[in-house]
C-alpha angles and dihedrals in degrees: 000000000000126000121215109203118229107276102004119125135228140202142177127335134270112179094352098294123099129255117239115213099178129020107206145231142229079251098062098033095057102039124114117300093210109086127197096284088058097051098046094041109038101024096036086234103157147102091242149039108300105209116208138235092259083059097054081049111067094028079058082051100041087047094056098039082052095052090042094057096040091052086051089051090074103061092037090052086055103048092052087048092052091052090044090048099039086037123227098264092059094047084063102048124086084242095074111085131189090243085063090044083053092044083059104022093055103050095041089053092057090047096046086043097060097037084050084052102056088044083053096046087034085050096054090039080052086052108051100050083044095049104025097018105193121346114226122188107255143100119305106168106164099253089058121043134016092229091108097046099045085045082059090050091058098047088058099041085049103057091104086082093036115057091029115137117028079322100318116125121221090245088061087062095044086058108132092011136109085242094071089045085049093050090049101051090043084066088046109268122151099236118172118208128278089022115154107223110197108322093183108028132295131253093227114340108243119278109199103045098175092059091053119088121173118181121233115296103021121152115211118176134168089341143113133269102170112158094185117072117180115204110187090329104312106122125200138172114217136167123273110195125190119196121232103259091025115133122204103193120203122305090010116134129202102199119206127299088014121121136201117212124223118301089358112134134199103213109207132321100008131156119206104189121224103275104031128117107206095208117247112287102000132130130253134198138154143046100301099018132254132178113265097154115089109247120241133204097208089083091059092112103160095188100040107138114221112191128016126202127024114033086359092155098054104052099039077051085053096055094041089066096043077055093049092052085042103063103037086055093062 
């Protein structure tokens, strides 16, 4: 039998066994059990307008009538298009066959359908810098900051490009394609070229684009890019940086404030933990993760640069200091 002690954490598993990260204290394990949620949305104590939950509600309803009735603009544009094209006479002559309707009906579709696509992409970009306006990496516990709330707010007003097509959102059929990687630095994220952006899905798609950078030539599948971690309801935003080179392989997961050098891949299933530096071009695998990959020196590359156009500077200096770390801890 294991014991856990009062206020530790756990995480993953070696040897079957689970990995403690903190031991406790009397301190943790006696604290308040209400967290700020709690606290803002139950108790009202916060610096701002706390909505409630009937008023998630109905902004949740009004979202969702919205998307309903946008996707069944689209059929009904083209309808009307077909009869204005075909003209109204013809429609009602014997001439007029179902094989001519298809011959107008089909292409016009296709056209109405993407150009209903990018409103509904442009729409949630519009949104979020609306609603959430710039992230920035810092602390948002509920009592605090609006951040949370407002986030919650997004997600609802956004459903038009979540829950799309027979519960597919568009995203899900952008996946591997310089659409996605468009999308995604629209919202702000520093995206190098020739990245691959979830080929094959994401679990779950990232969150916080603007506090994801990933250098030229990265390859991210069915994994994880989260920039927000919540640890007994303290929220906080911090950066996730991918190396150019770097490979995140399905079901691999890079937690908040962590950073892959470049080259360096998670193989699946694997857990880097908010804080950790995986070394240029080493190996990673496990929950949480540990090196299993030979290192070679052959990825040491100290003027690799890592991003090119807007805020270029900051992030290749950024690398230039995980390098830096890196190094001296070999």
């Amino acid at each position: 039998h294991t014991t856990y002690p009062s206020g530790s954490k756990w995480v993953g598993s070696k040897g079957g066994k689970t990995v403690m990260l903190e031991r406790g204290s009397d301190d943790t394990a006696n604290a308040e059990t209400i967290k700020p949620f709690g606290k803002a949305f139950h108790l009202g104590q916060a610096p701002f307008y706390v909505l409630s939950s009937w008023s998630h509600f109905l902004i949740n309803a009004v979202s969702r009538c919205f998307a309903c009735v946008y996707r069944s603009l689209t059929l009904i544009s083209v309808i009307q298009l077909t009869a204005l094209a075909i003209g109204t006479e013809h429609l009602k002559s014997h001439e007029c066959t179902l094989a001519h309707i298809a011959s107008m009906m089909v292409p016009l579709f296709i056209c109405v359908q993407n150009v209903m696509t990018v409103i509904a992409l442009a729409i949630a970009v519009g949104l979020k810098y609306a609603i959430i306006g710039t992230r920035k990496a810092g602390h948002y516990n509920w009592d605090e900051s609006s951040y949370c709330q407002r986030w919650q707010v997004y997600l609802s007003a956004t459903v038009i490009i979540r829950k799309a097509y027979f519960g597919n959102g568009i995203l899900d059929h952008l996946n591997g394609s310089a659409y996605i990687v468009w999308f995604f630095r629209a919202h702000g994220c520093h995206i190098g070229k020739d990245v691959c952006l979830y080929p094959t899905g994401a679990d779950p798609i990232m969150t916080e684009p603007e506090l994801v950078q990933i250098g030229h030539h990265a390859a991210i599948d069915n994994a994880s890019l989260i920039a927000h971690i919540n640890s007994r309801g303290q929220f906080s935003l911090n950066a996730v940086v991918v190396g150019p080179g770097a490979t995140l392989r399905s079901n691999s997961r890079l937690l908040s404030g962590a950073a892959m050098m470049p080259y360096s891949t998670l193989l699946e299933h694997t857990l880097v933990l908010g804080g950790d530096v995986v070394d240029e071009g080493d190996t990673m695998q496990g929950w949480p993760a540990e090196p299993v990959g030979i290192y070679s020196p052959f990825w040491r590359v100290n003027e690799m640069p890592v991003y090119s156009g807007r805020n270029a500077h900051v992030l290749n200096a950024l690398f230039t200091r995980l390098r830096r770390v890196s190094i001296q801890s070999v």
